[in-house]
py3Dmol code that shows the C-alpha trace and the ligand (Angstrom):
import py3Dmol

protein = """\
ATOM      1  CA  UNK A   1     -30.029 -61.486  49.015  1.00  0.00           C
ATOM      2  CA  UNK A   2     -27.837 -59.662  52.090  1.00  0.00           C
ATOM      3  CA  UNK A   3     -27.895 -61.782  54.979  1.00  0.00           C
ATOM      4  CA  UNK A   4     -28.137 -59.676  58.437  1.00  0.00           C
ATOM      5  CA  UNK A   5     -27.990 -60.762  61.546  1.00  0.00           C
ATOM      6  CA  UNK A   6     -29.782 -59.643  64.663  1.00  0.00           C
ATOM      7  CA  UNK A   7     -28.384 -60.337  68.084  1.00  0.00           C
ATOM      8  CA  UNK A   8     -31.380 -61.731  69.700  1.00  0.00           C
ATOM      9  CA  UNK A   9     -30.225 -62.246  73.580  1.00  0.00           C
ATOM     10  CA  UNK A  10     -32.354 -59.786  74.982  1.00  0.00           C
ATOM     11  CA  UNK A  11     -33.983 -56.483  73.797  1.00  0.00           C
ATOM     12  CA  UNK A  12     -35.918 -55.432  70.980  1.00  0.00           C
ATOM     13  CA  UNK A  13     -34.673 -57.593  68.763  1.00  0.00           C
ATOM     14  CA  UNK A  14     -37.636 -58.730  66.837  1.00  0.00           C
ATOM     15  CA  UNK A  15     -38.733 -55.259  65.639  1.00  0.00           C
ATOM     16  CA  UNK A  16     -35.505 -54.771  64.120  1.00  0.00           C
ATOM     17  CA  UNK A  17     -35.856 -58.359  62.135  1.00  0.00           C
ATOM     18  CA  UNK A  18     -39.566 -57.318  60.963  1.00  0.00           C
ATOM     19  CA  UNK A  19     -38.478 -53.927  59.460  1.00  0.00           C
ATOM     20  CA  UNK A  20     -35.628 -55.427  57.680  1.00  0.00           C
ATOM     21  CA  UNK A  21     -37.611 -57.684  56.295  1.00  0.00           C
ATOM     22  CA  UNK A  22     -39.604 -55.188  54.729  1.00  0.00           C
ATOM     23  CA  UNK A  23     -37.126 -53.944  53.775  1.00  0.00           C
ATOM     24  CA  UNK A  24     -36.372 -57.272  51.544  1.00  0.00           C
ATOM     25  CA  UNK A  25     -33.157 -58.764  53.175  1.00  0.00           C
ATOM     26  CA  UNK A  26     -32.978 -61.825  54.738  1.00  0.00           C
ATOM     27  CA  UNK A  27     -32.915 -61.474  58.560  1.00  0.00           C
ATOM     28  CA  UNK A  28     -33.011 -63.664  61.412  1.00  0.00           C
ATOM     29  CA  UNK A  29     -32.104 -63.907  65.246  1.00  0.00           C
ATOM     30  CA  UNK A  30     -28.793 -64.941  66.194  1.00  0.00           C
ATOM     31  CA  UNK A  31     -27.730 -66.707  69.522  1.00  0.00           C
ATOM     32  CA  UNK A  32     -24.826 -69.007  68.972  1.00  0.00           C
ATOM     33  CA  UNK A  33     -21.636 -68.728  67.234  1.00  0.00           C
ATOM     34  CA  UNK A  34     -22.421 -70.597  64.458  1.00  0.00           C
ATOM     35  CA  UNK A  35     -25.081 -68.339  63.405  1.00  0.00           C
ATOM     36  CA  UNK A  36     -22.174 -65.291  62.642  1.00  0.00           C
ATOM     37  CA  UNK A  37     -21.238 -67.018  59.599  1.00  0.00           C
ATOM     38  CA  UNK A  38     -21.479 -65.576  56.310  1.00  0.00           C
ATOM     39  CA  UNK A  39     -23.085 -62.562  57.396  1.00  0.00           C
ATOM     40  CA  UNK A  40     -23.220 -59.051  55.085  1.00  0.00           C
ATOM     41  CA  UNK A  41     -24.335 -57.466  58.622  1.00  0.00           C
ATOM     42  CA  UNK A  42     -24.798 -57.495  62.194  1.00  0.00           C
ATOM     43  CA  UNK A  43     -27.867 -55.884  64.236  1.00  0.00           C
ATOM     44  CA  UNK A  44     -27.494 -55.186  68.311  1.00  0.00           C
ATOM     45  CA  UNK A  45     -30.504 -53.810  69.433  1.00  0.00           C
ATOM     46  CA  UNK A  46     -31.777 -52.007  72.555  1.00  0.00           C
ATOM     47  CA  UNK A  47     -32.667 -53.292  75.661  1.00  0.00           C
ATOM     48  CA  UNK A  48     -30.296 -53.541  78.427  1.00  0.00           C
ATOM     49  CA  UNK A  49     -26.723 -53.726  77.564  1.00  0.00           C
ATOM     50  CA  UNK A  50     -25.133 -55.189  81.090  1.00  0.00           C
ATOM     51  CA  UNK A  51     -27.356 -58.089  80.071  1.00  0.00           C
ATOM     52  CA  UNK A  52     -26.584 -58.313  76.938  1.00  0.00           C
ATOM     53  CA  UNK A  53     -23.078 -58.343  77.668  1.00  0.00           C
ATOM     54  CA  UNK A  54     -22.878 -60.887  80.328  1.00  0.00           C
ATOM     55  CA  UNK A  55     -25.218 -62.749  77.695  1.00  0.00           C
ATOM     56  CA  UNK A  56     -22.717 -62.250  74.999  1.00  0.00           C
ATOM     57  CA  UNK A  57     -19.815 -63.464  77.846  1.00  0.00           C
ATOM     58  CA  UNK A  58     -21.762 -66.449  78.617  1.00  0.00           C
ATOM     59  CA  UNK A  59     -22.571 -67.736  75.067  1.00  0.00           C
ATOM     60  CA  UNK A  60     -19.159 -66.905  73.698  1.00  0.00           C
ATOM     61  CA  UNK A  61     -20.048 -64.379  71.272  1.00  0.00           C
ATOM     62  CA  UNK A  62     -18.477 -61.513  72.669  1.00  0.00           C
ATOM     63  CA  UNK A  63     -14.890 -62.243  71.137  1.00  0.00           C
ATOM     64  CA  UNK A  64     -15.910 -63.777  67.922  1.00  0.00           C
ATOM     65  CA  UNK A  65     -18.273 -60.336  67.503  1.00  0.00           C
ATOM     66  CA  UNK A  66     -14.857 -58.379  68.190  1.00  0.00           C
ATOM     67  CA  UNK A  67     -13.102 -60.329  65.366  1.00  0.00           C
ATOM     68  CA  UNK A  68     -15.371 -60.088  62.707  1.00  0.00           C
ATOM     69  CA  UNK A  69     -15.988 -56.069  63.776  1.00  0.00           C
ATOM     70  CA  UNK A  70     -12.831 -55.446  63.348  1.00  0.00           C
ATOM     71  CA  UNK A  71     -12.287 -57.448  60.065  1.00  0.00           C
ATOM     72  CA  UNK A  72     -14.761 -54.924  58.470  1.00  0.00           C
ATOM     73  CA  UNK A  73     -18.281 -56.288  59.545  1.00  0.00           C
ATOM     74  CA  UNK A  74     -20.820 -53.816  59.223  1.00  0.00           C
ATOM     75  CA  UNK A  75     -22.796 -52.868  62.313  1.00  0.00           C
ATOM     76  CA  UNK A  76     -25.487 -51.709  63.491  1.00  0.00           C
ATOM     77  CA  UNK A  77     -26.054 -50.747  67.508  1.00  0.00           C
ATOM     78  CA  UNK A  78     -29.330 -49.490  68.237  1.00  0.00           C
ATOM     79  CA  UNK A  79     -29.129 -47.498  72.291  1.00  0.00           C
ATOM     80  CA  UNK A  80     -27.945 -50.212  74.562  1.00  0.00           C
ATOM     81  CA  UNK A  81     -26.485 -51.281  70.780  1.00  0.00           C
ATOM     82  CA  UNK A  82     -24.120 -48.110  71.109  1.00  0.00           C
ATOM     83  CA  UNK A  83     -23.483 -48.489  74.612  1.00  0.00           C
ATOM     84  CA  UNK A  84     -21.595 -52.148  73.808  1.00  0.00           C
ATOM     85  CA  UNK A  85     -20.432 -50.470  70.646  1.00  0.00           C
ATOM     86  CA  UNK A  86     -18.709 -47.972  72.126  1.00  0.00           C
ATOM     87  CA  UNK A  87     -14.947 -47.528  73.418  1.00  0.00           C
ATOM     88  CA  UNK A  88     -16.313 -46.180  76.762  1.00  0.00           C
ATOM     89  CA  UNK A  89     -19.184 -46.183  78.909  1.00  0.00           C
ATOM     90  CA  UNK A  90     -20.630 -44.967  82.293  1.00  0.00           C
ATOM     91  CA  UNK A  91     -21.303 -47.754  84.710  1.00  0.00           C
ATOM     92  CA  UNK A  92     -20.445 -50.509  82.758  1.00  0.00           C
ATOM     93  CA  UNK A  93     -18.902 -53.564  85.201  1.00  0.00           C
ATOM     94  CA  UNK A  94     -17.379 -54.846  81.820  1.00  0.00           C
ATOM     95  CA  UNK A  95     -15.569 -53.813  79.063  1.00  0.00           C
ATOM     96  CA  UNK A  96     -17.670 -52.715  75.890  1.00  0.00           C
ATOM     97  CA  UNK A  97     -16.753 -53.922  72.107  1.00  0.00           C
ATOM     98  CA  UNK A  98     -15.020 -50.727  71.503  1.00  0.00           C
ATOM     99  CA  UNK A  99     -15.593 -50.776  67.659  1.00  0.00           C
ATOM    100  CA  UNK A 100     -16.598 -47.003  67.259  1.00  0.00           C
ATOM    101  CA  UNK A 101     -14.396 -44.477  69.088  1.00  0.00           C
ATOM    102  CA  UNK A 102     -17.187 -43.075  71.329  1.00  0.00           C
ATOM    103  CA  UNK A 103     -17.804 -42.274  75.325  1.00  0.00           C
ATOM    104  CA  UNK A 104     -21.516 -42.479  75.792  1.00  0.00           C
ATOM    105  CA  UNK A 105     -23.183 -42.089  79.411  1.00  0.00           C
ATOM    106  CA  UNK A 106     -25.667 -44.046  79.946  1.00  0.00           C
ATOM    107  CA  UNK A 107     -29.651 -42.924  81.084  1.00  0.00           C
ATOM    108  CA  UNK A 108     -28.658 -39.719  80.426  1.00  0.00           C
ATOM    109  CA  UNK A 109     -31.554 -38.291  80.315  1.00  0.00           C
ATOM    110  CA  UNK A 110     -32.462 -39.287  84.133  1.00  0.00           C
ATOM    111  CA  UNK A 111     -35.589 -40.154  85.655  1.00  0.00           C
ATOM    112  CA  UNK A 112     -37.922 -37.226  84.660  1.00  0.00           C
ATOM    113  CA  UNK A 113     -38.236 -37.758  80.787  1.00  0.00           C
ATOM    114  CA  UNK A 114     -36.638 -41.200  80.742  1.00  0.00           C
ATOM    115  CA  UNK A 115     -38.832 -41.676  77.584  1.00  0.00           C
ATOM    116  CA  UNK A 116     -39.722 -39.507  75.005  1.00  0.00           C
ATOM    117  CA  UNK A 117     -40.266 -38.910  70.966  1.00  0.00           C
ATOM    118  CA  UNK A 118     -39.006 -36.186  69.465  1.00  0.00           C
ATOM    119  CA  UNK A 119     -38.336 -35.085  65.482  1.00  0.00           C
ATOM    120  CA  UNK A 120     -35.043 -35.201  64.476  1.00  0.00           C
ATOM    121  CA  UNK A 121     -32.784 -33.627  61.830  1.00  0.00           C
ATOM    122  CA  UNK A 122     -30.656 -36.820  60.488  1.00  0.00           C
ATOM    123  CA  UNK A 123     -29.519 -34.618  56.889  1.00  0.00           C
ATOM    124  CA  UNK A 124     -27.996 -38.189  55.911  1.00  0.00           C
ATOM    125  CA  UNK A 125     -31.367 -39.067  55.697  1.00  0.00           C
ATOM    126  CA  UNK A 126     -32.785 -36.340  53.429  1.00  0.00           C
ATOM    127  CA  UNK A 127     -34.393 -33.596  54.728  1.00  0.00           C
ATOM    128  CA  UNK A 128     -37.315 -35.046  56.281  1.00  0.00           C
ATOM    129  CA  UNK A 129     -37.235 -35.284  60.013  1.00  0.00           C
ATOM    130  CA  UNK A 130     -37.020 -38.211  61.547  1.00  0.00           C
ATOM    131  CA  UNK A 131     -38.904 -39.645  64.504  1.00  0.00           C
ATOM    132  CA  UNK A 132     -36.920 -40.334  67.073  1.00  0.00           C
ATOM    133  CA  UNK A 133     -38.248 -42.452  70.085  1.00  0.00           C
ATOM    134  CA  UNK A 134     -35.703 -42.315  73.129  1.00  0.00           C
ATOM    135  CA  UNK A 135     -36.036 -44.784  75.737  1.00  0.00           C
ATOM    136  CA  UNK A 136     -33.456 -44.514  78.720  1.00  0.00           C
ATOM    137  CA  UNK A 137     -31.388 -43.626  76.123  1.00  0.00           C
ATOM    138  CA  UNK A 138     -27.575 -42.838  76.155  1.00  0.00           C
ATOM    139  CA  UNK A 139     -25.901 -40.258  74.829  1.00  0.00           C
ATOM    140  CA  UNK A 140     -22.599 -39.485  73.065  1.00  0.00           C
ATOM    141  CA  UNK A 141     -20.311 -37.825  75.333  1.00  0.00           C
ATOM    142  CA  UNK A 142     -16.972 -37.516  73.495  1.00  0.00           C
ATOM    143  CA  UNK A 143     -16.428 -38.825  70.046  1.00  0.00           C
ATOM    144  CA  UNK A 144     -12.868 -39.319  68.151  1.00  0.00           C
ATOM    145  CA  UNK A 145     -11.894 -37.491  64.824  1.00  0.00           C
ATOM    146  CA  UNK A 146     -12.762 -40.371  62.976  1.00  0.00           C
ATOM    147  CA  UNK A 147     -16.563 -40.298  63.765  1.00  0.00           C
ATOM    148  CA  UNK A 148     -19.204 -38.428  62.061  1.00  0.00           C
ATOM    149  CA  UNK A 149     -21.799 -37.162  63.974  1.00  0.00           C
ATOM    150  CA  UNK A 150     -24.956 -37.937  61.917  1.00  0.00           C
ATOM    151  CA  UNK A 151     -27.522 -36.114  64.371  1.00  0.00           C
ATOM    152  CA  UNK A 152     -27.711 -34.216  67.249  1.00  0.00           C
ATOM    153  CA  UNK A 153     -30.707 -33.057  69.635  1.00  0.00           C
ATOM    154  CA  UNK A 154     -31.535 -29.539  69.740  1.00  0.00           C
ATOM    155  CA  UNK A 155     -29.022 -28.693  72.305  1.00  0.00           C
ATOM    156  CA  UNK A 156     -26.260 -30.147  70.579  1.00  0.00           C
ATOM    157  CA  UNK A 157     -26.358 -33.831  72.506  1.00  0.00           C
ATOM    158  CA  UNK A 158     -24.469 -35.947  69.710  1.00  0.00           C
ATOM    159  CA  UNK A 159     -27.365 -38.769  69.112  1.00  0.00           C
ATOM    160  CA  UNK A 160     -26.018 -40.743  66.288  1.00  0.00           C
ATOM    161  CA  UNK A 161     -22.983 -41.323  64.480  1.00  0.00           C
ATOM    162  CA  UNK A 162     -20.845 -43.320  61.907  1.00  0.00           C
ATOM    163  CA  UNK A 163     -17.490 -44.414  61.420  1.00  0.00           C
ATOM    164  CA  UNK A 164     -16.523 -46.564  58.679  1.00  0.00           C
ATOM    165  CA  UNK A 165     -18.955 -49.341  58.955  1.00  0.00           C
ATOM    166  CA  UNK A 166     -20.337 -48.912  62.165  1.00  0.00           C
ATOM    167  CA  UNK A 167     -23.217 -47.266  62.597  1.00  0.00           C
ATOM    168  CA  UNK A 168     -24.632 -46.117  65.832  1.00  0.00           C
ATOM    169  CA  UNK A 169     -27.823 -44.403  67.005  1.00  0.00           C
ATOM    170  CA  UNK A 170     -29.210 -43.396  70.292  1.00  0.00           C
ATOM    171  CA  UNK A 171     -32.788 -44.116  69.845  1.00  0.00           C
ATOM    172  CA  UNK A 172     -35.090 -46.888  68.395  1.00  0.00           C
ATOM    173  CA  UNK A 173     -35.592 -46.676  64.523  1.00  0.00           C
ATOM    174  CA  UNK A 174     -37.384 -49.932  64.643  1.00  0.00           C
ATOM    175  CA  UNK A 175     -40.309 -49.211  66.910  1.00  0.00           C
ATOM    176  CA  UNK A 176     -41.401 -46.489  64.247  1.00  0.00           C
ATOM    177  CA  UNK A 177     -42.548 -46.873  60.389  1.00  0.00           C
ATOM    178  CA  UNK A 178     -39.681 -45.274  59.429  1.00  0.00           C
ATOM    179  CA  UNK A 179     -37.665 -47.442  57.689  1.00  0.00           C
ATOM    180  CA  UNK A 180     -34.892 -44.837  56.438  1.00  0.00           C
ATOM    181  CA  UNK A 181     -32.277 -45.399  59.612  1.00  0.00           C
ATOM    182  CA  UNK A 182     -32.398 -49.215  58.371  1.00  0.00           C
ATOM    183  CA  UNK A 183     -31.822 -48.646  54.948  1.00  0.00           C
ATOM    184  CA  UNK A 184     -29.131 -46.253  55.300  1.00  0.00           C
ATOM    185  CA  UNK A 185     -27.425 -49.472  57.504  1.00  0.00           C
ATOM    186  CA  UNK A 186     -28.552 -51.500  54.476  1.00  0.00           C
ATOM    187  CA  UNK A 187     -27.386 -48.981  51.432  1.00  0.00           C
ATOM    188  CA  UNK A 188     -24.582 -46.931  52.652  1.00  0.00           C
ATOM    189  CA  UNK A 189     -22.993 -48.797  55.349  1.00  0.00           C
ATOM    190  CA  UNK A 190     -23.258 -52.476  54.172  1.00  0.00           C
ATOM    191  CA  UNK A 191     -23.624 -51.450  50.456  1.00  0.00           C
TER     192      UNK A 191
END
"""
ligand_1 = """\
10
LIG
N -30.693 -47.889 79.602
C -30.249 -49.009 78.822
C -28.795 -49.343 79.114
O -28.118 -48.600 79.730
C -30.417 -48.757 77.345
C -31.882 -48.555 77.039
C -32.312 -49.006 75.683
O -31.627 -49.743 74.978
N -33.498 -48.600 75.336
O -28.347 -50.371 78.724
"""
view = py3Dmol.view(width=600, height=400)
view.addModel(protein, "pdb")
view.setStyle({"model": 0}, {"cartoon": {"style": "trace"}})
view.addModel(ligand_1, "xyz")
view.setStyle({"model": 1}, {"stick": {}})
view.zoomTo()
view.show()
């Protein structure tokens, strides 16, 4: 059974560990070192990501993440996920994990519709659109030619994306029923 990991510092990480165990992998929270090993896959949800990086600073995670990223990990980084995913990042006081080559600016959406659900086109997904819920989401500001976009809003704001075996999304797939995003992590990315 794939063994996935869910970074479980702060955020929505419990949502993400339900759906993918409905999804029929093994799941659980992890908060110390120890707990990387012998993973197929690594979850780091939502929530707020200068938290969750001074979090990752302070339990010495943030390097050991790095390593294993870069020695082909896959990964999924759900909104304040992407932002620490990414290369770059508006107002972030620290560096991010810079495992996807994306800029994303942060709260992008502002004040006036920090929040909202909206139906998406994600044709990785089949053609079935999918619902999206954005919380002060970021968005994808400038992406490298080794990044697919996998979905974009209807103004063209780049939402989600891949490259290699990172996977990165905007939004929240796990506060939905929806259980495609997650098993497109599980099938096609970790495989
Ligand atoms: N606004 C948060 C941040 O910048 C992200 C919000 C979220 O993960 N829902 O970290």
């Amino acid at each position: 059974m794939k063994r996935i990991g869910v970074l479980a510092l702060q955020g929505a990480f419990i949502e993400h560990i339900s759906m993918l165990r409905k999804l029929g992998v093994e799941a659980f929270p992890v908060r110390l070192r120890q707990q990387l090993q012998d993973l197929d896959g690594l979850v780091i949800p939502g929530g707020e990501s200068t938290t969750i990086a001074k979090l990752m600073r302070s339990c010495d995670l943030t390097q050991a993440i790095q390593e294993l990223i870069s020695h082909g990990l896959p990964v999924l980084g759900t909104c304040a996920g992407m932002i620490l995913l990414s290369r770059s990042a508006t107002s972030m006081n620290s560096e991010t994990i810079g495992a996807i080559d994306i800029e994303v600016r942060r709260n992008a959406f502002g004040r006036q519709i920090d929040s909202f659900e909206t139906d998406l086109s994600i044709p990785a997904l089949g053609k079935e659109p999918f619902p999206a819920i954005f919380i002060r989401a970021p968005i994808i500001t400038g992406a490298g030619p080794e990044v697919e976009v996998l979905a974009r809003l209807e103004d063209g704001t780049r939402v989600a994306a891949r490259q290699g075996k990172v996977l990165v999304c905007a939004f929240h797939p796990e506060l939905t029923d929806d259980t495609r995003f997650h098993r497109y992590f599980l099938e096609t990315v970790v495989g």
